[in-house]
Structures are given as structure tokens and as C-alpha cells.
C-alpha positions in Angstrom: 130.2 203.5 99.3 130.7 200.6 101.8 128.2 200.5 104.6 128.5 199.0 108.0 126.6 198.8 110.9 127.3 200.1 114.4 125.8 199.6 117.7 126.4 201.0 121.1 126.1 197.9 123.1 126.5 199.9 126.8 123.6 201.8 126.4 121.5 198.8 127.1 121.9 195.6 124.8 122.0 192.2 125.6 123.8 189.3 123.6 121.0 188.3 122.2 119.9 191.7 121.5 123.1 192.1 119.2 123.4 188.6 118.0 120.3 189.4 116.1 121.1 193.0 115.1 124.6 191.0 113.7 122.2 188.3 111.7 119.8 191.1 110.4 123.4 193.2 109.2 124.2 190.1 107.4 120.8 189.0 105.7 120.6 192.1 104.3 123.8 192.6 102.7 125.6 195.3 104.9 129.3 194.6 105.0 130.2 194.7 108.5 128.6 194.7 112.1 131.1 196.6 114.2 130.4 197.6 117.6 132.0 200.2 120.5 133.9 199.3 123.3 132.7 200.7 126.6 131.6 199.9 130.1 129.2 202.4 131.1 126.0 203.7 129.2 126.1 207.5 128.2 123.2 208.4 129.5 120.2 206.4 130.6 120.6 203.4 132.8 122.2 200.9 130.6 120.2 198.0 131.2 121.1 195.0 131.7 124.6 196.3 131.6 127.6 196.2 129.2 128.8 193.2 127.6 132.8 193.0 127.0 133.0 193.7 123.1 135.6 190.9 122.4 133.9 188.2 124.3 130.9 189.2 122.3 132.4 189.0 119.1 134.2 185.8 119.7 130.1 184.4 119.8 129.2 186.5 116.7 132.2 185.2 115.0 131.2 181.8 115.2 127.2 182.7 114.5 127.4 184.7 111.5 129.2 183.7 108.0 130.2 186.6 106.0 130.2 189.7 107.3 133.2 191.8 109.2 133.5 191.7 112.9 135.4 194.6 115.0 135.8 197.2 117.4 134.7 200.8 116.8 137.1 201.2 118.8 138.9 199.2 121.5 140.2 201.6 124.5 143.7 201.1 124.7 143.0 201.6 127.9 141.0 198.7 128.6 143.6 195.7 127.9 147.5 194.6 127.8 148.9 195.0 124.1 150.5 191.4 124.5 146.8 190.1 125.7 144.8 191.8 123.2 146.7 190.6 120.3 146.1 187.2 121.5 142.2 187.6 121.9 141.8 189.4 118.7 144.2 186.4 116.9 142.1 184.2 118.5 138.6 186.1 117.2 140.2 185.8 113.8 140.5 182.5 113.8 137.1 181.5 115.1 135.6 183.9 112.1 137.9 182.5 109.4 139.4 185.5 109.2 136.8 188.2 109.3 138.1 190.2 112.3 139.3 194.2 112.1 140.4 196.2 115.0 139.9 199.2 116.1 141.9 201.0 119.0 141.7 204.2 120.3 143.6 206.0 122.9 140.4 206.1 125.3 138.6 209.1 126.8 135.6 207.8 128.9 137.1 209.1 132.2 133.7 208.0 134.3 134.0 204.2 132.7 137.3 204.0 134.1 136.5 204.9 137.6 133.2 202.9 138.1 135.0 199.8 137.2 138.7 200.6 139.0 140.5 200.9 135.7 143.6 203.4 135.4 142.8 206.1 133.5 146.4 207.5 132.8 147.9 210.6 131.1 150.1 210.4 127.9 147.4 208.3 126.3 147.9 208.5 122.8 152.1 208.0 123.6 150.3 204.5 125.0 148.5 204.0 122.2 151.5 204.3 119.5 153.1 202.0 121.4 150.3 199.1 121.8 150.0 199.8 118.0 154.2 199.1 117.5 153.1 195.8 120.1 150.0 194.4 118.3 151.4 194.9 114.9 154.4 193.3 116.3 153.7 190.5 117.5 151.3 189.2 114.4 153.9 190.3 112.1 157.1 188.8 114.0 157.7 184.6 111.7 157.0 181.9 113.2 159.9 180.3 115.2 161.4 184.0 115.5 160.7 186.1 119.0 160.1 189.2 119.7 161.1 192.1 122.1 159.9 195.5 122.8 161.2 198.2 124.7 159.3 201.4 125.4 158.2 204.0 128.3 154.9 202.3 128.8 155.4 198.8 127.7 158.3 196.2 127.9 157.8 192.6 126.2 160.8 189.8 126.4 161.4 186.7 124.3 157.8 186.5 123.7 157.3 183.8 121.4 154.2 185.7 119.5 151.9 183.3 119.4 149.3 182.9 118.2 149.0 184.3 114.5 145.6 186.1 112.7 144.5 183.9 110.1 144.7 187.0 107.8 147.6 188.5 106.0 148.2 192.1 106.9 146.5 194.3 104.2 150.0 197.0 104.6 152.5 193.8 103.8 150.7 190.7 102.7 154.0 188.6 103.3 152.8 189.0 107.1 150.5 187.9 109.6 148.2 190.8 110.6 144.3 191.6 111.2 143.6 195.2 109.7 143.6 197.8 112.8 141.3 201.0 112.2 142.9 204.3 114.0 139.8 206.2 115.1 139.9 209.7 116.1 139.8 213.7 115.0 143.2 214.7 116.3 144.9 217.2 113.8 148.1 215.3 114.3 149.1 212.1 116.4 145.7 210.0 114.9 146.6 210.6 111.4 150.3 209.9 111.5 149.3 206.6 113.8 147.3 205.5 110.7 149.6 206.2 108.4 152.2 204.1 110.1 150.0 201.2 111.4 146.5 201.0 109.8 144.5 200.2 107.1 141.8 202.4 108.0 141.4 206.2 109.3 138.1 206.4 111.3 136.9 210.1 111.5 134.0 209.9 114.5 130.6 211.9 113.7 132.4 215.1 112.5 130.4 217.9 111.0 130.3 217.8 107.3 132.5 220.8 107.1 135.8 219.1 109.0 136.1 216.3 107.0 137.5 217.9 104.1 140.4 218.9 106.6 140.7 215.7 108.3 141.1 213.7 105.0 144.0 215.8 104.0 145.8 215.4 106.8 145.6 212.0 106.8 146.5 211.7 102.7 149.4 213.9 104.4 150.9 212.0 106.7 150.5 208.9 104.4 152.9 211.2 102.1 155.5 211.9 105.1 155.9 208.0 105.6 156.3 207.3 102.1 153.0 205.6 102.1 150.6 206.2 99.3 147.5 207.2 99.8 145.3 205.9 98.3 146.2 202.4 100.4 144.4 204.4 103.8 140.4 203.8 103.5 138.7 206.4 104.9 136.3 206.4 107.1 133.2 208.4 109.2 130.6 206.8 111.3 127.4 208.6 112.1 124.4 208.6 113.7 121.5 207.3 111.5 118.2 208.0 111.5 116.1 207.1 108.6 112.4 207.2 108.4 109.7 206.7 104.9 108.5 210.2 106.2 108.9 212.8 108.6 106.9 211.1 111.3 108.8 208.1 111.2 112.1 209.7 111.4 110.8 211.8 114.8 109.1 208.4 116.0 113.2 206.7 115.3 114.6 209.9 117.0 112.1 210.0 120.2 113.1 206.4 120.7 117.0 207.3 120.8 116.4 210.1 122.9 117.9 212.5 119.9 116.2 215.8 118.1 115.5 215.0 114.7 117.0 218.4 113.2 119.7 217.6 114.7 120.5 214.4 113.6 119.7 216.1 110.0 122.8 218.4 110.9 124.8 216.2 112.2 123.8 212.8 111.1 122.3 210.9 108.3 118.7 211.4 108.9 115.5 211.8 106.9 113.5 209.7 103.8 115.6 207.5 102.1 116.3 210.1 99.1 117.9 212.6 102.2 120.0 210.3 103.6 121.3 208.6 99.5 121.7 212.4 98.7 124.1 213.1 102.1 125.7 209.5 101.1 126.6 211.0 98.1 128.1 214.5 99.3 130.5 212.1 101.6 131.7 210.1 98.8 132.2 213.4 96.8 134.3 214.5 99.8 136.6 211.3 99.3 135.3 209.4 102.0 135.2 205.4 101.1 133.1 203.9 103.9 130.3 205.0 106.6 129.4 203.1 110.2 126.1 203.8 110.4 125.6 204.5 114.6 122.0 202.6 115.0 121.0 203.4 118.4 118.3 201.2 118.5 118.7 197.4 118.9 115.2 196.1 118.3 114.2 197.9 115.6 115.6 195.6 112.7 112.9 197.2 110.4 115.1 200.4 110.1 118.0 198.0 108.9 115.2 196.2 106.6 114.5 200.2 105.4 118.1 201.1 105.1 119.0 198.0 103.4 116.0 197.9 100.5 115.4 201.8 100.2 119.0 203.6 100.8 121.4 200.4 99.7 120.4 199.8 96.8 120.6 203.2 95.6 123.9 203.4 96.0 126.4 203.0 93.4 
């Protein structure tokens, strides 16, 4: 089971503060430090105020060595196709090739309106087509151009420039960063990663929809004439691990949560709990697992993670 680490920036981080949760990710041998993509905190007052997710992993990219960088997930919302693809290229190239995105069709409404953004309808028709646009324009050869025509977007003669540094993991004779599709939607989200992704990204269902989920998406790999097993598969949830009960409710008060409920819902408890829940995902089929860490200064719960969950994985 691959574990990465997840942060919710808006709810009140600074660079800094997540420049140091990155660093801590990578001492300790996590895989990835990916982190959301929103402009106002949900809940609380968000101090000192939301830092734009690709400007902040430009910095990260060129302050940590190994680990993965991305969104958990971009709104589609939030950006131009043709300008995104030209950040996250240029992301990829500062990391030497460590970048993975994440788009999703947006939801936030309240984000959108305290910072003048259109919040339109037909969202995930948007976000098929940024996909089509972004995998597009890294994929097009050099020296070649390319055009798009659709309801929401129209690109001319763009030269597509500039390329990822990686190779895209669907067709490895083309430039392409990996893209991670993240939703629960019965229908449009798995047949979006099916076409365009390397990576379907279920977020914190309840144990008893994954099973669903992760046959659709093995589904609509099928109907494409995709197989598979080439889809990772994804969750990311909450996490909450403590050496005992008092130090899981101590982690919980701090993030605001209930403690039984992030037992329902999320990974919480000793280290045995949360290895034994890690192990009913991967049973379920599941290949990876964000873990949501809510709190930004408390790098001893990575430290705790990292020596007493980690390594008990197989």
C-alpha cells in the first residue's frame, strides 16, 4: 500500500508551514506530499489565508528531492486549460519530473464568490474538455500544433509549448504528467479516468462504497478498451493516529473532529487500528491512500505514522 500525505492548506497554513510538513513527508519515507486546491477555509478563520497550490508547489519542487508533488485536486474552475498546462509543465520541470495532477470539476460555490470567480453550470462537461486540452497539448510533437474545438473551450494554432519532463504513463511515446480524476460520481468521473488518467481518486467514502466505486471504474476501463489494472486506485482520508486513546482525542480536539467518528469514517486509532483498516482497503483493491493530516505543526504524528504504521505495511 502506497502512502501519501495530504494537507488542507486554506484552513490556515503558511508556506513555511507546508514547506516543512513537505520536508518531514520526505525524511520519513512517505511517497508523496499532495495538497488541495482551494481559496477559502471550511470552517474556522483560515489564518493567514490561502496560498495558491501551484505557486506553492513550484517552491516545494525546487526544496525537496524525491518525493511526488500535486494537486488533490485542481478546480477546473480555477484556471484556463491552455494556462494550466503551461504552469504544471513548468512545475515538472523545476521537480525533474516529479509533478501529478489532479483536477476536479469544482464544487466550493462560497470560494468562488468571495474571490469573483465564475462558478458555472455544466461543470464536469468543462472538465472533460480541459482534460481533452491539457492532455492535448503535452501530448501534441514538437514542431506540430494543435487545435481544439469545443462548447466551452476553443484553442488555435497553439504551438504547445512547453512540454512535461515526463513521459505520459497511458503512452510513453508522449509527453505527459500523470492527471488523477478525483471524485464519487457513478458515471462521468470514472469514464473521465478511464479515458484521461492514471489515477482514480475516490474522496473519504465510507468503507462500504468503495467496493462499488472500484467496479465502476474497472468498468469503464473495460468500455474504452483499457485494461484495468493500468488505473491506480485511490482513497484519501482523514487520519488520526494516536499511541493510545488519549492521544488520538488530544489529535482530534486539535482538528476540531469527534474521534468515533473519524474511527467510522477515517483512519483513526493506535497504530495496530489504523495497519488493520490499511489492510481491509488493500483487500478491497485499493492501491494507494492520501492520508488528510489536518494539522500542520504536528510533524510528530508523521514521525508516529511513519515508524509505527509504515513500516507495518507490506
Amino acid at each position: 500500500m502506497d502512502l501519501r500525505i495530504f494537507v488542507e492548506p486554506q484552513q490556515g497554513a503558511t508556506y513555511d508551514d507546508q514547506l516543512a510538513m513537505a520536508q518531514a513527508t520526505e525524511d520519513l519515507g512517505f511517497s508523496g506530499f499532495f495538497r488541495s486546491d482551494h481559496f477559502l477555509a471550511m470552517g474556522g478563520d483560515g489564518l493567514p489565508g490561502p496560498t495558491d497550490s501551484w505557486l506553492t508547489l513550484a517552491g516545494l519542487a525546487l526544496q525537496t528531492r524525491r518525493i511526488r508533488l500535486g494537486t488533490l485536486v485542481s478546480s477546473a474552475t480555477f484556471r484556463l486549460p491552455g494556462v494550466l498546462a503551461i504552469q504544471v509543465a513548468q512545475v515538472d520541470a523545476m521537480s525533474g519530473g516529479r509533478v501529478e495532477l489532479g483536477l476536479g470539476a469544482g464544487w466550493f460555490e462560497e470560494e468562488h464568490t468571495a474571490y469573483g470567480i465564475p462558478f458555472p453550470d455544466r461543470r464536469l462537461d468543462r472538465l472533460d474538455e480541459q482534460l481533452a486540452i491539457v492532455d492535448g497539448l503535452w501530448g501534441t510533437p514538437l514542431g506540430e500544433r494543435f487545435s481544439y474545438e469545443g462548447t466551452h473551450y476553443r484553442l488555435a494554432d497553439s504551438p504547445a509549448l512547453p512540454k512535461p519532463v515526463q513521459r505520459s504513463p497511458l503512452d510513453p511515446t508522449r509527453s505527459g504528467v500523470p492527471l488523477i480524476v478525483g471524485g464519487m460520481g457513478p458515471r462521468r468521473t470514472p469514464a473521465l479516468a478511464a479515458r484521461y488518467a492514471a489515477e482514480l481518486n475516490l474522496p473519504f467514502p465510507a468503507l462500504d462504497q468503495v467496493p462499488a466505486a472500484l467496479d465502476r471504474a474497472r468498468a469503464a476501463c473495460r468500455d474504452v478498451g483499457r485494461d484495468p489494472a493500468t488505473l491506480t486506485l485511490s482513497v484519501a482520508l482523514a487520519t488520526c493516529v494516536g499511541r493510545d486513546d488519549a492521544e488520538v482525542a488530544r489529535r482530534a480536539a486539535a482538528i476540531d473532529r469527534d474521534p468515533d467518528e473519524l474511527r467510522a469514517f477515517g483512519l483513526a486509532g493506535t497504530p495496530a487500528q489504523v495497519v488493520d483498516r490499511l489492510g481491509r482497503l488493500g483487500e478491497l483493491g485499493l492501491d494507494r491512500v492520501y492520508l488528510q493530516v489536518l494539522d500542520l505543526h504536528d510533524l510528530d504524528h508523521l514521525v508516529l505514522i511513519a515508524q509505527e504504521v509504515a513500516r507495518q505495511l507490506p
